[in-house]
C-alpha positions in Angstrom: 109.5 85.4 80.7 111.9 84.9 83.8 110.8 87.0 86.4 113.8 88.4 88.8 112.0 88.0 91.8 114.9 89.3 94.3 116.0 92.0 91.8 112.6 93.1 91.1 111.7 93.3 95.1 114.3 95.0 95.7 114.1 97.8 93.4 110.1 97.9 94.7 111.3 98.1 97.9 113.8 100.9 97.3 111.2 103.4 95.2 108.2 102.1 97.3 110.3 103.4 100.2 111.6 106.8 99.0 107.7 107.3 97.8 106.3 106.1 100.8 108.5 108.6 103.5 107.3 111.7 100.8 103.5 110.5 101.3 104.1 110.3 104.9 106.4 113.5 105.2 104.2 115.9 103.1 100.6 114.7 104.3 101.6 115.1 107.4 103.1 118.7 106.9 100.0 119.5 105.1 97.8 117.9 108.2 99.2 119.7 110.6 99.0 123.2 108.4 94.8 122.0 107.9 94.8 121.9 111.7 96.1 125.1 112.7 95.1 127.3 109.2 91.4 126.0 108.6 90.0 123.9 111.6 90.3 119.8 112.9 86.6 119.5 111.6 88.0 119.4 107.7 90.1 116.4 108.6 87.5 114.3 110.2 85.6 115.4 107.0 88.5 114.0 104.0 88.2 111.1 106.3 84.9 110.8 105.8 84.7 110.7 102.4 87.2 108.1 102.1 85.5 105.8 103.8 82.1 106.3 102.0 84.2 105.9 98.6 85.9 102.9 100.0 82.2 101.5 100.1 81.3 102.6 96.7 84.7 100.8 95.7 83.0 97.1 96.4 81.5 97.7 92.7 85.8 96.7 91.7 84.8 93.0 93.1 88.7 92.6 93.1 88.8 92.6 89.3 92.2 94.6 89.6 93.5 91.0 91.8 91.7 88.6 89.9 93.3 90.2 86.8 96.9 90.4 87.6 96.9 86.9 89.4 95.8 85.6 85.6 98.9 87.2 84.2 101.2 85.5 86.3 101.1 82.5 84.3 101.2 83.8 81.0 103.9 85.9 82.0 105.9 83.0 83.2 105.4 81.5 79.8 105.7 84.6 78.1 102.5 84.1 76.3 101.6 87.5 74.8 98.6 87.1 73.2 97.0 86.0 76.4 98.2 89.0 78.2 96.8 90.8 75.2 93.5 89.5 75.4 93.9 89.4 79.3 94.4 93.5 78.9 91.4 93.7 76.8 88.9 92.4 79.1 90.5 94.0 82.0 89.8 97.2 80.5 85.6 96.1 79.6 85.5 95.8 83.1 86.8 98.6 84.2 85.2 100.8 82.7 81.6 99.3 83.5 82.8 99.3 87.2 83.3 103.2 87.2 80.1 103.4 85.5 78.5 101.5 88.2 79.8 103.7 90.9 78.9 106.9 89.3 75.3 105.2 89.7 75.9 104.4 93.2 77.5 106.8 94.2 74.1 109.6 92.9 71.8 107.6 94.3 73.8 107.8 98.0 74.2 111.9 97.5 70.7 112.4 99.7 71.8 110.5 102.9 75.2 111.9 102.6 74.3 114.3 105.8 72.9 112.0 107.7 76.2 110.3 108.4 77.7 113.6 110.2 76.6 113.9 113.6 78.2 117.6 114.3 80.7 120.1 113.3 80.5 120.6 109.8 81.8 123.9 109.0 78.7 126.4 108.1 80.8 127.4 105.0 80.4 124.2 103.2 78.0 122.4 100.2 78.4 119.0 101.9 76.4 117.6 98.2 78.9 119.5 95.8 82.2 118.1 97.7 80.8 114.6 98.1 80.3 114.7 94.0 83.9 116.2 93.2 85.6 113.4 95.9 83.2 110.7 93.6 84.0 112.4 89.8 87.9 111.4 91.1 87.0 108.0 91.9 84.6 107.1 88.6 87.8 109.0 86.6 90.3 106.4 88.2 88.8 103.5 86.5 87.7 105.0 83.1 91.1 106.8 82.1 93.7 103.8 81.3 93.5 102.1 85.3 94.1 98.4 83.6 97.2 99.7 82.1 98.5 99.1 85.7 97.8 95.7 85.9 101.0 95.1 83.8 103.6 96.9 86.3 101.8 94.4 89.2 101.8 91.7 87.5 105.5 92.0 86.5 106.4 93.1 89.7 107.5 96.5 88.2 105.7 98.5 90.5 108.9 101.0 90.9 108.3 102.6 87.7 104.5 103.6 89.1 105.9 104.9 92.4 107.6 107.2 90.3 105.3 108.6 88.4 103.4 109.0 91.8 106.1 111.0 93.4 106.0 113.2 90.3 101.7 113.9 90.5 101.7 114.0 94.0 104.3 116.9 94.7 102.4 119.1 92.0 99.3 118.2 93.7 100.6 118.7 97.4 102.3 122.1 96.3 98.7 123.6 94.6 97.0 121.8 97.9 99.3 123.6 100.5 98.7 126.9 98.4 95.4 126.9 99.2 95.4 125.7 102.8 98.0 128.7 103.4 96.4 131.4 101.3 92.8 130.9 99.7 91.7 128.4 102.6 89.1 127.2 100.1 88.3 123.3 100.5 86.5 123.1 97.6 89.7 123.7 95.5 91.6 121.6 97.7 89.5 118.6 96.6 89.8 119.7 92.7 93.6 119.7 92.9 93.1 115.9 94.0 90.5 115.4 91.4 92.9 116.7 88.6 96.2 114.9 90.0 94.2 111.1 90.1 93.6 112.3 86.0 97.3 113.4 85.6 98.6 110.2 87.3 96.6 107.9 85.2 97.3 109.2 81.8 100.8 109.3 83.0 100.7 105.5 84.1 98.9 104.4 80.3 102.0 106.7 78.6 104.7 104.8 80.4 103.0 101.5 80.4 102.6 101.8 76.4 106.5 103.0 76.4 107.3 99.8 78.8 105.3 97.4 77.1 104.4 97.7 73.2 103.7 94.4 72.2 100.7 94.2 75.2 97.7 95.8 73.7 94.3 95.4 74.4 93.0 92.7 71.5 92.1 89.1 71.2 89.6 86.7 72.9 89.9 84.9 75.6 88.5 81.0 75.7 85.1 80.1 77.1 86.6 78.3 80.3 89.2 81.4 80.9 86.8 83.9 81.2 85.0 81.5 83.4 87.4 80.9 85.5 88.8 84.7 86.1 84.9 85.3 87.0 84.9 82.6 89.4 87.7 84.5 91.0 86.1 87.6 91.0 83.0 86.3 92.3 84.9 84.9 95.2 86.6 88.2 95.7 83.6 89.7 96.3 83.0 88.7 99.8 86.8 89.5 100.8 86.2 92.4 99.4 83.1 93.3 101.1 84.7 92.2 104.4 87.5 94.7 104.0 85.5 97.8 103.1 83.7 97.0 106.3 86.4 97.0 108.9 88.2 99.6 106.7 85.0 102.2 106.7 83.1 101.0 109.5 85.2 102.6 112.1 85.0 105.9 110.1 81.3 106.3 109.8 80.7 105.0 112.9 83.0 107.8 114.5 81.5 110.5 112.6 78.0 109.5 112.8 78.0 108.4 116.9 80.8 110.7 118.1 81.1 113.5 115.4 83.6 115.2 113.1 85.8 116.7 116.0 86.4 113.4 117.6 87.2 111.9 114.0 89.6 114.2 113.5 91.6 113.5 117.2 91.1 109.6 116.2 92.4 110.3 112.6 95.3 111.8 113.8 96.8 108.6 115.6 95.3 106.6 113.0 97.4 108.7 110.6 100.9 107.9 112.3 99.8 104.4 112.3 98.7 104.0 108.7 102.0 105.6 107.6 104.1 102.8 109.1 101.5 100.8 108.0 101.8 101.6 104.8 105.2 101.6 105.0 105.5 98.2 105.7 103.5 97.5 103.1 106.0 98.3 100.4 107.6 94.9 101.5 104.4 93.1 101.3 103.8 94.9 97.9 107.2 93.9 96.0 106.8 90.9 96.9 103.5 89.5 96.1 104.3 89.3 92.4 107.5 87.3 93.5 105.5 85.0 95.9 102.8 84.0 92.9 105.5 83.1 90.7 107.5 81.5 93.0 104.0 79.1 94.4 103.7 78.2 90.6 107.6 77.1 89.9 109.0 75.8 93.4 108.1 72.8 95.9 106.0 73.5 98.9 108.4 73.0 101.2 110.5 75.7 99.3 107.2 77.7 99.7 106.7 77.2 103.7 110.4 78.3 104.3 110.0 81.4 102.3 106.3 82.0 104.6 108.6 81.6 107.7 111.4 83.4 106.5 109.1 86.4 105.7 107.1 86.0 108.9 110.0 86.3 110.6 111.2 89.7 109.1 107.9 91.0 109.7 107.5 90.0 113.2 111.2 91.4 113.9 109.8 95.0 112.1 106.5 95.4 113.3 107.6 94.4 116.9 110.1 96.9 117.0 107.6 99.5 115.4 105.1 98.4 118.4 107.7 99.4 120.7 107.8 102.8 118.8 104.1 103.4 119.5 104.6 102.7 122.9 106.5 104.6 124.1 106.6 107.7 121.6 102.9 108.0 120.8 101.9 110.3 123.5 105.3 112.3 123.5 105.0 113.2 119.9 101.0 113.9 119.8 101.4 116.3 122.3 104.6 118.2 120.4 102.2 118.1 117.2 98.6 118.6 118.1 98.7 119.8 121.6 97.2 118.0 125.2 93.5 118.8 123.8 93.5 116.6 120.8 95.2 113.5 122.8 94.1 110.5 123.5 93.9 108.7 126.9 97.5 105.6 126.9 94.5 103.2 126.7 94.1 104.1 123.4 97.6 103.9 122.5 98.0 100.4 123.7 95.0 99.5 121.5 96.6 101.0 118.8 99.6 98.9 119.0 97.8 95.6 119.5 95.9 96.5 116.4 98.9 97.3 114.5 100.6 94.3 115.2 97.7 91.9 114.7 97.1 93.8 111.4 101.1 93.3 110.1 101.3 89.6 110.9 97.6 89.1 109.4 99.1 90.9 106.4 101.8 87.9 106.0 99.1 85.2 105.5 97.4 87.4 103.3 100.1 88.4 101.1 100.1 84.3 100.4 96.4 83.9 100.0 96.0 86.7 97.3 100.0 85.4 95.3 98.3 82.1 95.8 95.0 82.8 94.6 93.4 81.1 97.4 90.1 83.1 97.3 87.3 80.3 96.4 88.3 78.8 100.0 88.8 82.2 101.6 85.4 84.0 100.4 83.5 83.9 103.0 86.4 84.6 106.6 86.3 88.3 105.4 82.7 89.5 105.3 82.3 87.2 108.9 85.2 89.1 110.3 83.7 92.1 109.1 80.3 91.5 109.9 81.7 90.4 113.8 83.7 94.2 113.7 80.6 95.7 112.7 78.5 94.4 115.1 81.0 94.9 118.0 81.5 98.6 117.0 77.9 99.4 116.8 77.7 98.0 120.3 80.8 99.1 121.8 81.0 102.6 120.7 78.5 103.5 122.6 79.7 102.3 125.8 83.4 102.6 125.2 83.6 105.3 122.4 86.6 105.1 120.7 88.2 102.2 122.6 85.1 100.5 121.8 85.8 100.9 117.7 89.4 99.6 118.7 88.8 96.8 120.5 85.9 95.3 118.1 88.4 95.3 115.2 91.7 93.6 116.9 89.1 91.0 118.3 87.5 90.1 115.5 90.7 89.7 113.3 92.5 87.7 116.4 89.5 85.2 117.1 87.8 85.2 114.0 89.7 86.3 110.8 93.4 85.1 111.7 92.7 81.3 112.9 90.4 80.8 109.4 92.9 82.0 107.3 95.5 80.2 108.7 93.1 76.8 108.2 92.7 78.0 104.5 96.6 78.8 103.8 97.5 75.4 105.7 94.8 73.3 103.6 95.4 74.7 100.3 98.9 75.5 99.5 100.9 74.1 102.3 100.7 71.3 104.4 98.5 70.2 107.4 101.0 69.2 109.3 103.1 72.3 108.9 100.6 74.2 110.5 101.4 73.7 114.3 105.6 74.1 113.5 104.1 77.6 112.1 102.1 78.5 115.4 105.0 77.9 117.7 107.4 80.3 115.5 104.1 82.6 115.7 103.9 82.3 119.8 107.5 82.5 120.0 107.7 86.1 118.2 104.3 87.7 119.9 106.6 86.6 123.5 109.4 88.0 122.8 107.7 91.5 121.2 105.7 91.5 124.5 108.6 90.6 126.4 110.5 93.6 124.6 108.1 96.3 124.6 107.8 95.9 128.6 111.4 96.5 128.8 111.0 99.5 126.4 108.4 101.2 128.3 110.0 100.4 131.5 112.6 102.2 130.8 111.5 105.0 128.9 109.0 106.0 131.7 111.9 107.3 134.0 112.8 109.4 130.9 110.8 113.2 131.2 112.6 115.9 130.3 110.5 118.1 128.7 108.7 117.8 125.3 111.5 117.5 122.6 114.0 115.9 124.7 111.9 113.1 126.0 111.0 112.4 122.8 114.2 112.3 121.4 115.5 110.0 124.3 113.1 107.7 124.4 113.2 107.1 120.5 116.9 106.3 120.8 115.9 103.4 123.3 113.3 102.6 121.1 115.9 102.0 118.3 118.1 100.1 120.8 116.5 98.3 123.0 113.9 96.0 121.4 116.5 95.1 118.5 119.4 94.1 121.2 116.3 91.5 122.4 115.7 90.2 119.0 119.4 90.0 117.9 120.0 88.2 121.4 117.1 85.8 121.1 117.0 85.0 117.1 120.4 85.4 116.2 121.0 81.6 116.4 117.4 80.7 114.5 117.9 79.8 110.8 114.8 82.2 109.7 117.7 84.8 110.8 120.8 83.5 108.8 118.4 83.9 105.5 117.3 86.6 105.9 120.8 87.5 105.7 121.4 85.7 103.0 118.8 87.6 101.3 119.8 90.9 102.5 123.6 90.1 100.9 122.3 89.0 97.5 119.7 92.0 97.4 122.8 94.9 97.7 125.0 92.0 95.8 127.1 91.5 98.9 128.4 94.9 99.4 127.0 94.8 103.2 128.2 91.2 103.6 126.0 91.2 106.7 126.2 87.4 106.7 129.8 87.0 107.7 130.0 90.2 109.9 126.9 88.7 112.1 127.0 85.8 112.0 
């Protein structure tokens, strides 16, 4: 089967985004209600237990990657009784992973307390809402989840970002309900509970519609199944090292600093996972793409597509940095008020972290399409493990610049230059590496170069709280992209992505001749 890589992306790109500005839009309306209707303490507390179940999670072993990265193939072949039989054993193994973290996740219920150092409301039964947040996780896996694997793997995920937009406004409508009228957490988390149900049966329904022919039946071969555990089994550790630097900042908040100071850190981190996640649509509808395209092009072809796409990213996630510069602080203190603010150290944290994290997302993008996990098993859990030890050690000097700080370091000095030796020894070539740097350099200057200007020029601009905000994000919007257009406009990374942004809207923007 021919994937449409550009078509397909595109379409990803377009639902992923329209779903993506509703979970940012909504959340946030409903975060803000939480804060001023039931108390900051409950947000540090959801935060909480998503960071414990993000632990539990390591029981997946990135089966869900391992599976659709074996489809790709098949796919490409249109080889439907491997898919079948692919299916099949995707779905064994799902269900014995939610049966495993139903285990884990009882025998963890007793030390549950100890990892809250203060503020939990009187009110609650910290035991019964830790088990309702777990009985939605262990239902994720058993109802239908490897009935996803087919939109990934044909890089359909449009048609689940539909159906997610459809769950999520009933479950944000019941959830805002009861933060404005019964104030009762404990049906807050049901309504979540019963939308993760409503969302997978919904998924296996449309996914059966979709595909007919793919059902779960046949055998795999001996050296198959071998190899797709190999995978996993080299999964493991990235895996591991993700959960860490994704929950250890959490717990370690909570348990050293408390629920209250969670809560004010969770509220930045929320504005920056929302672009984050954002951005990830890209990263998302294309991954598919990328695997297909590393199994039928040249290498070359490969290593101009890695610098084509690094380049977008750098151009998007350096103008976002900007953004957090210089509108942070202004839009914190319209939303949450002066008390729940953090010091501008913090905020220039933030945005080294979030541009660290975007470009680190480009090499992995092409280590997980590539399947390059074997070679890459261990860099994650040694990153991790460095963030770990940093934070534990940090925090209690620094607080929360500390937790910062110990993550952007150990991805920049540990996590990054592996990968990068991995990506450049496996699927591209050596000597391609140090022509990659220098594009790498160049961008990180010129963002540097541009957010200086930015917040140069938006710190003359006070006016009061709504118009200084609403200044300085026009400058935002202007200023770093003159710099870019000025400095790349010439580089050929900038004519294809052009290119590529005519033949995704089929030339009806035609921003090739009008820029160039």
């Amino acid at each position: 089967m021919k994937i449409e890589r550009t078509k397909n992306a595109s379409r990803n790109i377009v639902f992923g985004g329209i779903l993506k500005i509703y979970q940012i839009t909504i959340p946030f309306l409903m975060r803000t209600a939480m804060i001023y209707f039931m108390g900051v303490q409950y947000l540090g507390l959801n935060s909480l237990f998503t960071s414990i179940l993000q632990v539990l999670n390591l029981a997946e072993l990135g089966v869900g990657s391992a599976m659709v990265y074996s489809m790709y193939r098949p796919i490409a072949e249109d080889d439907s009784k491997t898919i079948c039989a692919l299916v099949r054993l995707y779905r064994t193994y799902y269900r014995a992973i939610g049966a495993v973290i139903a285990v884990l996740g009882i025998m963890l219920t007793p030390f549950i307390p100890k990892l809250i150092k203060s503020d939990l409301p009187p009110e609650l039964n910290i035991y019964v809402l830790y088990l309702l947040n777990l009985a939605a996780t262990v239902l994720s896996y058993w109802l239908f989840a490897y009935k996803n694997s087919l939109f990934q793997a044909h890089q359909r995920v449009d048609v689940t970002s539909k159906i997610t937009l459809i769950t999520n406004t009933i479950q944000y409508a019941v959830q805002l309900a009861v933060i404005f009228w019964l104030k009762d957490y404990y049906i807050y988390v049901i309504a979540a509970l019963l939308t993760q149900i409503l969302t997978n049966v919904t998924t296996a329904i449309a996914a059966n519609k979709k595909y007919p022919d793919y059902k779960p039946e046949g055998k795999l071969d001996k050296q198959t199944v071998k190899d797709i555990n190999q995978r996993i089994k080299d999964l493991f550790t990235s895996k591991l090292g993700m959960v860490i630097i994704n929950s250890a900042d959490t717990v370690i908040i909570s348990a050293f600093l408390g629920l209250t100071v969670l809560a004010v850190y969770q509220n930045y981190y929320f504005i920056l996972s929302s672009i984050i996640g954002f951005v990830t649509i890209i990263f998302q509808a294309c991954t598919a793409g990328i695997g297909n395209s590393v199994i039928v092009e040249s290498k070359e072809k490969n290593f101009n597509d890695l610098k084509k796409f690094t380049f977008l990213i750098a151009w998007l996630a350096g103008f976002c940095t900007c953004c957090f510069l210089c509108l942070y602080q202004p839009f914190m203190k319209i939303w949450v008020g002066d008390k729940l603010m953090l010091g501008f150290s913090a905020v220039i944290c933030f945005c080294v972290y979030y541009f660290v994290y975007e470009i680190n997302q480009v090499l992995t993008t092409y280590k997980d399409a590539a399947g390059i996990w074997h070679e890459d098993r261990f860099r994650p859990l040694i990153t991790a493990l460095a963030n770990l030890g940093m934070n534990l050690i940090m925090v209690q000097f620094w607080g929360i610049y500390g937790v910062l700080l110990s993550t952007v370091l150990s991805t920049l000095f540990i996590g990054m230059p592996w990968l990068l030796h991995n990506l450049f020894t496996v699927l591209f070539e050596k000597s391609q590496l140090k022509e990659y740097l220098m594009c790498l350099l160049s961008y990180v200057s010129v963002v540097l170069i541009s957010c200086l200007v930015c917040w140069l020029c938006c710190s003359f601009i006070d006016f009061g709280k709504w118009a200084t905000l609403i200044v300085r994000a026009v400058l935002c919007c202007i200023i770093p992209n003159v710099i870019y257009f000025v400095t790349y406009r010439k580089r050929p990374e900038f004519k294809q992505c052009l290119q590529l942004a005519d033949k995704m809207t089929k030339n009806k923007l035609n921003l090739e001749k009008k820029l160039s």
